[in-house]
N, C-alpha and C positions, 0 to 999 in steps of 0.2 A: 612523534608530534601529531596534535590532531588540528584535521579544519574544519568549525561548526561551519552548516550548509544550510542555508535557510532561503526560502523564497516566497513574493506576494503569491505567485500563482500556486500555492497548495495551503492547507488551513494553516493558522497560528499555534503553535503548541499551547494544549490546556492546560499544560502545570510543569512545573520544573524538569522541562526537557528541548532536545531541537529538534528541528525535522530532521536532522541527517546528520551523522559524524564521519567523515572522513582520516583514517588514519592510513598515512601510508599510499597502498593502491586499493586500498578496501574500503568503501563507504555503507556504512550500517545507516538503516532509513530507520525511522521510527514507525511505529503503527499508524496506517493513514484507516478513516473512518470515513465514510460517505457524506463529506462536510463540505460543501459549495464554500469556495476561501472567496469568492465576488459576492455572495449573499451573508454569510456566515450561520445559513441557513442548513440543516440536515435533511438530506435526500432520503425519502421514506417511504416504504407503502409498495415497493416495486425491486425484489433483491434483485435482480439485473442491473437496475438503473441504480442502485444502491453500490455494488460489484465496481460498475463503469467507471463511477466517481472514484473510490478509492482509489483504480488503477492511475484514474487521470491524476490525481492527487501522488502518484509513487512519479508518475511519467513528468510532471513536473519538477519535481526532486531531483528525480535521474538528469535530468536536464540543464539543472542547476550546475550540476554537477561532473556537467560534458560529460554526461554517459546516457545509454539508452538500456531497454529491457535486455538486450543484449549480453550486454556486462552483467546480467542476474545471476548469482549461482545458486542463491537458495532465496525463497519465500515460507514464510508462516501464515496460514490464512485460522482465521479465527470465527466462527459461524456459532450463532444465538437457535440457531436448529439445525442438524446435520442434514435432516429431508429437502436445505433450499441448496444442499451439495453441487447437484447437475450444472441449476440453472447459473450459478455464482462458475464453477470451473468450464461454460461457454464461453463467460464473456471474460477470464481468465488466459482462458487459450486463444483468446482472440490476441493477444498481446505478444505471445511466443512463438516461436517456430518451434514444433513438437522435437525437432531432431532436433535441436541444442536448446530445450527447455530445461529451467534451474530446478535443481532439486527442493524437493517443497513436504509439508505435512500440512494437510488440515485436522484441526480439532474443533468439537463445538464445547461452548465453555456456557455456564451460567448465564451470567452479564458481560456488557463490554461499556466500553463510554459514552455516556449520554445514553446510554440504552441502544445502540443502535446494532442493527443483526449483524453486520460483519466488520473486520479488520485486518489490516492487510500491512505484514512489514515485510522487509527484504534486503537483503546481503548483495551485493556489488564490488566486483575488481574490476579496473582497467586490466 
């Protein structure tokens, strides 16, 4: 059985999806984007501050969801240029503890939505 997971405090889904499915003890997030969900404005110009927001965006999910980074066991990060890699996996590891950080892949891809350089999903068990 699954339980859609949805909250104000991260953006609204753009198109026929939800923030987060819960099956089980495992919650799959969807891809969060650097989308201000209080403005519904995109955070741009600054891929740190770009990074921030997405996390804040998973951390509110997680939350929704009575769990925290914690409970991470894998992330996909998604980058519109691999050379903004460093400064995006600072404020990354600012959210982990490196000794039980989730296993993760970055790739840089073409486009993402709305155009914007990064996106961030991730995998969760209680």
């Amino acid at each position: 059985m699954k339980k859609i997971i949805n909250t104000s405090n991260a953006p609204a889904p753009i198109g026929p999806y939800n923030q987060a499915v819960l099956s089980g003890d495992t919650l799959y997030i969807s891809g969060q984007i650097p989308l201000d969900p209080k403005t519904g404005e995109i955070i741009a110009g600054d891929i740190k501050k770009e990074a921030r927001q997405s996390m804040e965006n998973l951390k509110a999910i997680l939350t929704e969801a009575d769990m925290t980074f914690e409970n991470v066991v894998k992330s996909s990060i998604f980058l519109s240029d691999m050379n903004q890699f460093a400064h995006v996996n600072e404020v990354y590891a600012s959210y982990f503890n490196s000794e039980t950080a989730p296993a993760r892949e970055t790739v840089e891809v073409a486009n993402l939505p709305k155009f914007v350089n990064v996106e961030i999903s991730m995998i969760a068990v209680r």
